[in-house]
N, C-alpha and C positions, 0 to 999 in steps of 0.2 A: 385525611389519613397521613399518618407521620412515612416519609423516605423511607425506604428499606435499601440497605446495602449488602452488597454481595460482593464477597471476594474472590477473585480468580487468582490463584498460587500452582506454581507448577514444581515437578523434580525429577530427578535422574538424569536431563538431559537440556537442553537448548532446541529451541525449535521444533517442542512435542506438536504443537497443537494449540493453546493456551489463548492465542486471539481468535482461532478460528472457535472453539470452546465460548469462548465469551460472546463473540458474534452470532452464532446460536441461540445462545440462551435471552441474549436483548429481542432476536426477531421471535424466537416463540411469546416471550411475555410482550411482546408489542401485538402478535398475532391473538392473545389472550385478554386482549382490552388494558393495558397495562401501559402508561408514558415512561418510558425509559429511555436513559443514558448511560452511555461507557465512557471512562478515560484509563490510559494507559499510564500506570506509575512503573518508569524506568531505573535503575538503580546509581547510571552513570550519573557523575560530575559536571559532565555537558550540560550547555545551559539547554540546546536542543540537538537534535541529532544534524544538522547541517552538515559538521565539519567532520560527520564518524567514515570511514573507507565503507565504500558500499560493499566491498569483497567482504570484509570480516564483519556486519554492522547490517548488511542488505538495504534495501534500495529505501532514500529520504521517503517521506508522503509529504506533502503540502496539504494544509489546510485552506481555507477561502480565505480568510483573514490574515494568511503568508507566516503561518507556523512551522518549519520544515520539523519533521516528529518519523517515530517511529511507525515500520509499513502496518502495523496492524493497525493503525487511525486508519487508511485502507479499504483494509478486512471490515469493520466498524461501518465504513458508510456504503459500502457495496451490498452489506446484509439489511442495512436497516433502509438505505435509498436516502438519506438526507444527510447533508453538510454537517463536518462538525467542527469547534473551533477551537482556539487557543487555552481553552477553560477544560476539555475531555483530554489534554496531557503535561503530566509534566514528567521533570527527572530531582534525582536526589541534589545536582547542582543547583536548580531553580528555589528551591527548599533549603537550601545551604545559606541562598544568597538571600533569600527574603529573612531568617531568623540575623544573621550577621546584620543584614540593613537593620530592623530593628531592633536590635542590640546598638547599636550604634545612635538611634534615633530616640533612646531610652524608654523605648516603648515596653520594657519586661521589669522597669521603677527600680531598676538600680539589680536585679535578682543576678546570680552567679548564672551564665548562659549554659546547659549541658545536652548533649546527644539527649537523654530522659530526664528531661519531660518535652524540652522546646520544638525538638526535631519533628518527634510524632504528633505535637500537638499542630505544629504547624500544617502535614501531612491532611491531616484529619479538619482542620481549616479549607483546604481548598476543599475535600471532598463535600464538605457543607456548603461551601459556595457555588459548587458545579447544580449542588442539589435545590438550593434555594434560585438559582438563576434559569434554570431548567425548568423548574418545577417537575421533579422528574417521582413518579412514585416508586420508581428500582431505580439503583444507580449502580453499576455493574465495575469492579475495578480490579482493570487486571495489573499485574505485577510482574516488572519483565523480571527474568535470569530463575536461578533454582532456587528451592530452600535449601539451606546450607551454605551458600555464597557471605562472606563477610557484608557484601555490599545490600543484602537482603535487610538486614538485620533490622534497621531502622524501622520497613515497611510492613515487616513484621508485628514489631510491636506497636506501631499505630493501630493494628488489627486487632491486637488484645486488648489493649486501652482501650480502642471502639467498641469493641463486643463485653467489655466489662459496663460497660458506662449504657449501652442501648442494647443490651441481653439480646432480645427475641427480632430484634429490627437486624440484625445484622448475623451473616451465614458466608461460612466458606466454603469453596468445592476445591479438592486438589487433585490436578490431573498429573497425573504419573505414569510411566513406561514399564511396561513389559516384554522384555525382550523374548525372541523367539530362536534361541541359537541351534545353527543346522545338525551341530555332533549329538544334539539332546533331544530334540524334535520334540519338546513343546515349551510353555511359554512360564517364562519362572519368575515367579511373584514376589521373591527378594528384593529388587532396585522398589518395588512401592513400598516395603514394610521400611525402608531402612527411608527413604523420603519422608515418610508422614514421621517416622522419630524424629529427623532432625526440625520436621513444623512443630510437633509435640515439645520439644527439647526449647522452643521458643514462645512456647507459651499459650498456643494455638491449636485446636481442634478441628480436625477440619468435621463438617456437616455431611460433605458430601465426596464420593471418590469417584472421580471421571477416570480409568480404563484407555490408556493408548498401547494400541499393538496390531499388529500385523494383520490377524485374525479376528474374531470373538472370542472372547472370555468365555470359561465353561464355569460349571455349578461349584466344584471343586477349588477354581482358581479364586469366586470369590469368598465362597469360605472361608478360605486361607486368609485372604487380607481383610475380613470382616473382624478373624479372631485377632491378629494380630497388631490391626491398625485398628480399634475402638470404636469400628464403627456398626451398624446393621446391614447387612444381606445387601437390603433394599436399598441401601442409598450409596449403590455401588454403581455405577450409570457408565455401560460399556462405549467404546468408541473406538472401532476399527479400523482398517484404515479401508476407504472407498473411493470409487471411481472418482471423486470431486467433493471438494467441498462445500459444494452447494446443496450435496445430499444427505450433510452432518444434518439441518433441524428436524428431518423426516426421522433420522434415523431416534437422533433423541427424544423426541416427540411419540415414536413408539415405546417407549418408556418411561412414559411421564413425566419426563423433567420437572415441567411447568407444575405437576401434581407437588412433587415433591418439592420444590420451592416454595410453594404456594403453605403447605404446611408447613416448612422452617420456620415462616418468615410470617405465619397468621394474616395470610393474605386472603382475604375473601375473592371468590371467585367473580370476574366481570365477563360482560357479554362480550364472546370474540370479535374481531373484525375479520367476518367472513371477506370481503373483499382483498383483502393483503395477505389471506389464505390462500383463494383461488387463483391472483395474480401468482404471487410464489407457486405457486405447485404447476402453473401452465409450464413456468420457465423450469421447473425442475423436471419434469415432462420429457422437454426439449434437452437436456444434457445424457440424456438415455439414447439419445440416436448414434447409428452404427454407419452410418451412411457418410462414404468415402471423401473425403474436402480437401481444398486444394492445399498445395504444399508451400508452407512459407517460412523464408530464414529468418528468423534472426540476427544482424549481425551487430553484436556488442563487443563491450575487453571486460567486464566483468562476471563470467564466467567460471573463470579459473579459481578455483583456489584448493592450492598444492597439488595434488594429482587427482583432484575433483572436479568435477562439472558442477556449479551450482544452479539455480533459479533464479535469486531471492534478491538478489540486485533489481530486477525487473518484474518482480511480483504483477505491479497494476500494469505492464504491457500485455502482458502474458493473461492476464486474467479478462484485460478487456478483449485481447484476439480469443480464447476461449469463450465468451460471450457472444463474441459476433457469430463463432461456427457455429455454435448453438440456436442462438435466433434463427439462421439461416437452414439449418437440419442437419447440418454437419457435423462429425465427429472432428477434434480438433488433430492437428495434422502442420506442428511446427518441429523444426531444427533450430537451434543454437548454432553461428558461426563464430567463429572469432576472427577480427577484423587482423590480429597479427597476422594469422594462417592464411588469410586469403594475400596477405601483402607476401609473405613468404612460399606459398604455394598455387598463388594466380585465381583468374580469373575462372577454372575449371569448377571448384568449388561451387561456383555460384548458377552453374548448369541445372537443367531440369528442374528448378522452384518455380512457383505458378506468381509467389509474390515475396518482395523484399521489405523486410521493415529497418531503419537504422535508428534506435532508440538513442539517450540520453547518455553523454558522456561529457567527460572532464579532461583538460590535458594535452600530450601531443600524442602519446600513445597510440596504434591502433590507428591514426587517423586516416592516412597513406589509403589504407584497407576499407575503411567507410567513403574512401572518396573514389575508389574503384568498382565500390558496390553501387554508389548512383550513377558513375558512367554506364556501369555495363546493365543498370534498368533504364535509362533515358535510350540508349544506341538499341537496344532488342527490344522494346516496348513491353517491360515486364514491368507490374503495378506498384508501385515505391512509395513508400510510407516513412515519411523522416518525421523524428519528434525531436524538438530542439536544439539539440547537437545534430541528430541528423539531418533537418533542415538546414542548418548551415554547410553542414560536407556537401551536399547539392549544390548549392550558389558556389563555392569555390571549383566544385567541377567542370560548372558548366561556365564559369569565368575562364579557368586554364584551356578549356578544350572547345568551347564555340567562342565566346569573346576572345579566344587568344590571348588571353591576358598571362604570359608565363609567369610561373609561379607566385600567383593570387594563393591569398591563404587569409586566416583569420590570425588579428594579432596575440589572440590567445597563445598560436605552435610558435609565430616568425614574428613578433613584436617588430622586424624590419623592412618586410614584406614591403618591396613594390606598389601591390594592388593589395591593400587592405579590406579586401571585400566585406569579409565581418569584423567588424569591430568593439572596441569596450564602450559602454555606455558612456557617457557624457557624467553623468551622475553617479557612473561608478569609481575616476578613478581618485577622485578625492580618496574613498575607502580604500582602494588599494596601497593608494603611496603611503597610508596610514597603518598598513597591515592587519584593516580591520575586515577580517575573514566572515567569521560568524554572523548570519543574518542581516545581512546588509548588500545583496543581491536582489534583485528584482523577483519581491514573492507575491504570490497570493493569487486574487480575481483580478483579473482587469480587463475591461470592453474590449473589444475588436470587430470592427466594424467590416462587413464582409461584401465584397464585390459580386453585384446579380451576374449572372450571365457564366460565372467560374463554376468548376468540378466542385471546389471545397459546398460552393452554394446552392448546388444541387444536392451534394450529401445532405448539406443540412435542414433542406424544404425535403426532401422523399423520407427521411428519417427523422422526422420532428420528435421532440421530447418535450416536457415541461418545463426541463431545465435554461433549454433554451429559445431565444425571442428573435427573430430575423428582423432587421439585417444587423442588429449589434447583438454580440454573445459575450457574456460573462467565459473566463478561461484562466484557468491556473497556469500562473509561469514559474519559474526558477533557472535565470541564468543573468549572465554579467556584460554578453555581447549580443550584440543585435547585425542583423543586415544594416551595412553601408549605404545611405540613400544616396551615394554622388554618383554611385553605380545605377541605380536604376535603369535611366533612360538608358542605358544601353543594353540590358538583361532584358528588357521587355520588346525593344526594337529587335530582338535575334529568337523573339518568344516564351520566356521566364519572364511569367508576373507576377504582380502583387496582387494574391485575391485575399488578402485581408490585414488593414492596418491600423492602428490605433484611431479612434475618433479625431485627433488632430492630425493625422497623416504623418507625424512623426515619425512612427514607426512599422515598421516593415512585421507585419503578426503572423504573415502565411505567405507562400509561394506555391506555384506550380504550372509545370510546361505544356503549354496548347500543345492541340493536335494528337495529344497523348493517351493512352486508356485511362491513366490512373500513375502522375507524380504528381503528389504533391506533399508539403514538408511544411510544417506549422514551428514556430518560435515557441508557442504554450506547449504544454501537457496534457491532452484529450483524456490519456489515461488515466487521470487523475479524477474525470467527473463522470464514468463509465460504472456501472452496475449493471445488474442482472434485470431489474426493472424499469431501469432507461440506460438502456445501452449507446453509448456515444458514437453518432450518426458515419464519424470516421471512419472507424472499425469495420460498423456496417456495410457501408458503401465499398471500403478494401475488401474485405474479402467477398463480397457481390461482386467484383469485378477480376478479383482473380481467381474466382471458381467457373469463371465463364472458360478459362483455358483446360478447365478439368474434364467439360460438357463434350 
């Protein structure tokens, strides 16, 4: 059977919906017997999102294979449960560079190079080779930013070339906003009619119109944009906004999505996988529970932006601590801190929480405040969860304040620092004196071999998954400094060890302090390989251990 492709095109706004949309619709046609792949077509210049400010950009993903990409690759392997790689993203830079190299390599036999034809053909290239390398029989592509964006433009018309050239193989759904403003008290369907013109204006029909807004959709409201965006009734596919979006495929799934896909696209029906149903639906089950869970901070710097609170820096923290409440029967139950305010406002902040997480950061910012957040869990025995930056603010704390090592820092903030406890990679700073930023960190999977007898190694024998194999575990990193091994013997002689280090002991992969309930601080990214069907045994084991202060 010939690849079917789908397009995911969003408008009115940023950050409607559009991967969790897409992530959907791959696990119902996967749920429907159907091999399917997504990749995200991004519109930036960026060769990958590495180098984008997580404030204005939201938080990197890593893929297995050390692609740093946009968070909905994410969204993508959290719905479907399986890895995805270098081939499910690119950006309009990637695509810039590949037609310029060949132009250069005279691979287009002398032809004048232009935006149309080369750009979109190139566009429409990887999308075939995602599909031939996959063997994928849907290939789902979403497309970041609005219709209407200059930067869209390109991805656009790869869309209409595609759908001119394979008619009935190829369908787009455009999800669009409807705002609910309080002076008017209901929901006005002008931002979709004026979205699907500027798709239409580009050449483009959408097939199908996904509904974001507050509420439901009424009879009336699709009416209105039935008549006025060219489409039918039917193929108006609401999407509210819900307790979680793990409960988006149930919801589309009572409206047939997969039906209506199915006839866009002359896809015959195949036998479901009742199993990746009942799996799914146990855990969606479990996100309905009302039952009170312990309370845990947050403490990041990327939070802020302008006089806003955001998430989306921390997307896969947050979603994998949401996971864990759930497995466990908990309704989720976190705070956002910001590590400034605790440096400028003390240790009071950090009162009453059952458990501390210190995620992923960059810089010197903030740091002061992440290193008073693992004093003040190591000194009251509150459960502490560092993930790479916050595993290193640990080892500096407990260097300044049980080693006595004054003013121990990472040469990241104090490149002069005394006691260089964390340090740049050996292999990093070739790339730094070079000013070679971009992709050239320590990414991807890589082994870490885990000490029996540790906390970390408990979590992950009482929490087994597939994913992972004791005593070596595959693990995503993304950073440039490692723990200092000169340090060691002394960090472990005062009870800070190493429960997990690279197969050649090189490297320092994990820490955490005896005698403790629950510190411990990983150099990888757990959150990164954590989904709703194998939830990462971390997570688990944290908040099992800080709901016991709830009890």
């Amino acid at each position: 059977m010939s690849c079917r492709f789908i397009f995911v095109v969003g408008g009115v706004i940023s950050g409607l919906g559009k991967g969790i949309t897409t992530a959907s619709l791959a696990l119902l046609l996967e749920q429907s017997g159907y091999l399917t792949t997504v990749i995200k077509a991004d519109p930036y210049l960026n060769l990958d999102a590495g180098t984008m400010n997580p404030i204005i950009h939201g938080e990197t993903f890593v893929t297995e294979d050390g692609l740093e990409t946009d968070q909905d690759l994410g969204h993508y392997e959290r719905f479907l449960n399986r890895d995805l790689f270098k081939l499910n993203y690119m950006t309009a830079g990637q695509v810039f560079m590949s037609v310029i190299q060949n132009e250069r390599q005279l691979k287009y036999d002398g032809q004048c190079v232009e935006f149309v034809r080369h750009v979109p053909e190139e566009i429409n290239k990887r999308l075939q080779l995602l599909a031939n390398k996959t063997r994928a029989e849907v290939v789902i592509v979403e497309i970041g930013g609005t219709v209407g964006d200059i930067q869209n433009i390109l991805f656009l018309e790869s869309i209409r070339q595609l759908k001119l050239r394979l008619r009935h193989l190829v369908m787009v759904i455009h999800v669009a906003y409807l705002p609910l403003p309080k002076t008017l008290g209901e929901l006005k369907s002008k931002p979709v009619q004026q979205s699907v013109s500027f798709l239409l204006a580009s050449g483009v029909q959408p097939d199908l119109i996904v509904t974001r807004a507050e509420k439901p959709i009424d009879k009336l409201r699709k009416e209105k944009i039935a008549t006025f965006c060219n489409v039918y009734k039917e193929d108006i596919v609401d999407n509210p906004d819900l307790e979680n979006v793990y409960q988006v495929p149930d919801y589309f799934k009572k409206q047939d999505l997969v039906k209506l896909v199915q006839q866009k696209l002359n896809l015959e029906p195949k036998k479901p996988d009742q199993a990746l149903i009942d799996h799914w639906q146990q855990f969606v089950v479990k996100t309905k529970s009302h039952k009170s869970g312990p309370s845990i901070a947050i403490v990041g710097k990327y939070f802020q932006s302008g006089g806003y609170a955001l998430e989306d820096a921390y997307v896969c923290v947050i979603e994998s601590l949401r996971q864990a409440y759930f497995y466990h029967g908990f309704k989720p139950n976190y705070t956002w801190l910001s590590a400034e305010e605790i440096e400028q406002e003390g240790l009071s902040l950090l009162k009453g929480f059952d458990g501390l997480v210190v995620p992923q950061g960059w810089g010197s910012r903030g740091v002061e405040g992440k290193i008073l957040t693992a004093q003040f869990a190591r000194e009251n025995r509150i459960p502490y969860l560092g993930l790479c930056f916050g595993m290193q603010m640990a080892v500096i704390e407990f260097a300044r304040h049980v080693l006595k090592l004054e003013k121990a820092n990472t040469t990241e903030v104090d490149p002069k620092t005394a006691y260089p406890v964390i340090d740049l990679m050996a292999s990093q700073k070739l790339a730094l004196d070079a000013k070679q930023y971009g992709g050239t960190i320590r990414l991807g999977a890589w082994p870490a071999k885990i000490k029996a007898g540790t906390l970390l190694n408990a979590a992950y024998q009482k929490y087994t998954n597939p994913h992972f194999h004791l005593p070596t575990v595959m693990e995503r990193h993304r950073h440039r400094y490692e723990f200092n091994n000169q340090y060691l013997a002394q960090f472990e002689q005062k009870g800070l060890i190493a429960s997990a280090k690279s197969p050649d002991g090189k490297l320092i992969e994990a820490i955490e302090i005896i005698n403790h309930p629950f510190f411990i601080g990983v150099q990888y990214h757990p959150e990164y390989k954590s989904r709703p069907l194998a939830i990462h045994p971390l997570f688990l084991s944290f908040i099992e251990v800080a709901s016991k202060g709830t009890s």
